[in-house]
C-alpha positions as CSV (number, residue, x, y, z in Angstrom):
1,X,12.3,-8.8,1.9
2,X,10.3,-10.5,5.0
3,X,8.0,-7.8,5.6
4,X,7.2,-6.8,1.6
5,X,6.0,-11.0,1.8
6,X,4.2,-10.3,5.0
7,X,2.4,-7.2,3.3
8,X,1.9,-8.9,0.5
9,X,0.3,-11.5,2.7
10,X,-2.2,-9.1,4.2
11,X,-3.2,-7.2,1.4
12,X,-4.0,-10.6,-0.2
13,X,-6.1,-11.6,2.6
14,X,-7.4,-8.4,3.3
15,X,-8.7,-8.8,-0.1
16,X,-9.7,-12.6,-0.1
17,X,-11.7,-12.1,3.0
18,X,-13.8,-9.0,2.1
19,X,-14.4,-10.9,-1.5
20,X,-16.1,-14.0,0.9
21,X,-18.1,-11.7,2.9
22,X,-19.4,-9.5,-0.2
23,X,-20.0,-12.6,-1.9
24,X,-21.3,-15.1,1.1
25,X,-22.7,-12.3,3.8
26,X,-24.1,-9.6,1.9
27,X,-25.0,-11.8,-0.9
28,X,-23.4,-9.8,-3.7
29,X,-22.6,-11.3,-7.1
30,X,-19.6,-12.3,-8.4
31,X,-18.6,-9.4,-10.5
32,X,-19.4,-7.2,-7.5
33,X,-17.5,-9.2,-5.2
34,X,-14.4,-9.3,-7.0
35,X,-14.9,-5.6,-7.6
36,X,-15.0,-4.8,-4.3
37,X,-12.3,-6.8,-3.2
38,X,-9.8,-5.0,-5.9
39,X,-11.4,-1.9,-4.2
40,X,-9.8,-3.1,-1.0
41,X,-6.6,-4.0,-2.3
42,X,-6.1,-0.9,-3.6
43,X,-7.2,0.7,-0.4
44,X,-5.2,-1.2,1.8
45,X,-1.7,-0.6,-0.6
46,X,-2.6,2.7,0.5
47,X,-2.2,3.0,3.4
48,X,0.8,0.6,3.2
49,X,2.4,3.8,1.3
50,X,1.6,5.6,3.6
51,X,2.7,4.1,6.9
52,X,5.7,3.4,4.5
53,X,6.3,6.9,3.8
54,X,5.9,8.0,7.2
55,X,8.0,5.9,8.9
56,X,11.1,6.9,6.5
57,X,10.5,10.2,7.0
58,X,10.6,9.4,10.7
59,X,13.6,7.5,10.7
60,X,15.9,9.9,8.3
61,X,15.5,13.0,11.1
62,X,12.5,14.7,10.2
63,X,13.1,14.6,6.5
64,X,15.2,14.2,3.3
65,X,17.5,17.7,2.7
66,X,18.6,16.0,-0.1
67,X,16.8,18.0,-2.7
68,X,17.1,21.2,-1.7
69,X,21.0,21.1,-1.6
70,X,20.8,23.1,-4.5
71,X,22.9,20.7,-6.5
72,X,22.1,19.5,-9.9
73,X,21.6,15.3,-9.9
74,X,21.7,15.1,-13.5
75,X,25.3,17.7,-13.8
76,X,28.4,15.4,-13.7
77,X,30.7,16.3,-11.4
């Protein structure tokens, strides 16, 4: 639960900061700010996935077998 608050954290950040320099540095306007900044978010949730992803596949061996077991999750047993 730490680190989804400490993502959370970052993304927000991330997304505060480049809304400041869109809006104070470059001059943008509002509406493009705050466009730009949800552009980031997004950009930076990402690559959260996908640092996420990786590392489970990395710790479960190389991959989930899980699926191709042949076996039917939705067949009762």
């Amino acid at each position: 639960m730490r680190s989804l608050g400490v993502t959370l954290l970052i993304v927000v950040a991330g997304a505060a900061g480049w809304f400041f320099l869109a809006r104070l540095v470059m001059d943008e306007g509002v509406g493009d700010a705050v466009n730009e900044s949800v552009g980031v978010a997004f950009g930076l949730l990402i690559v959260v996935s996908v640092v996420g992803a990786i590392r489970k596949a990395r710790s479960a061996g190389g991959g989930d077998d899980s699926a191709d077991s042949g076996d039917d999750p939705e067949k009762p047993s």
